[in-house]
Residue, then its C-alpha position, 0 to 999 in steps of 0.5 A: x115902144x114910145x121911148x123907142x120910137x123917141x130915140x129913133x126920131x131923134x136919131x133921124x132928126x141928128x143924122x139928117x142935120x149931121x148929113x145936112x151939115x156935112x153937105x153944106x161945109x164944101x160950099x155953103x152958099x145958097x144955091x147948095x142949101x136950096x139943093x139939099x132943103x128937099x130931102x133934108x126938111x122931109x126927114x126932119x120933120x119925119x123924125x120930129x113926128x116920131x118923136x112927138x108920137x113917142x111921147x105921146x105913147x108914154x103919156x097915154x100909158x101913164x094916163x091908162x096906169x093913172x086910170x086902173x089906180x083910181x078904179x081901184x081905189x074907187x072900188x075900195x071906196x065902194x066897198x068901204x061903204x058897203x060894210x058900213x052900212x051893213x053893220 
């Protein structure tokens, strides 16, 4: 889901500013710049949010794989431990 949600917002991110782009080449002066900031600074920023949102769902996935490795080691630690004091 994470590496979805990255490519979604980082295709929202390059069509806005393709759009953007693609308005802007007619006349570019400030005037048209300042026509197309309201709808184009929204959707960049949405898409930039996606994007961070998808990162940060692969790394709390990395994180959650990271934990379970550890408590199983730490369980053979403990179990380790266990047998040894019993012999």
């Amino acid at each position: 889901m994470g590496r979805f949600l990255e490519f979604l917002g980082g295709a929202i991110v390059i069509g806005t500013l393709v759009l953007l782009a693609m308005t802007l080449v007619p006349s570019p002066d400030v005037k048209s710049l300042v026509a197309v900031l309201p709808w184009a600074f929204p959707a960049v920023a949405g898409g930039l949010l996606l994007v961070a949102f998808g990162a940060m769902l692969d790394h709390l996935a990395a994180i959650r794989s990271a934990a379970d490795r550890q408590a199983d080691i730490f369980q053979q630690l403990l179990e380790r431990r266990n047998s040894a004091k019993k012999e």
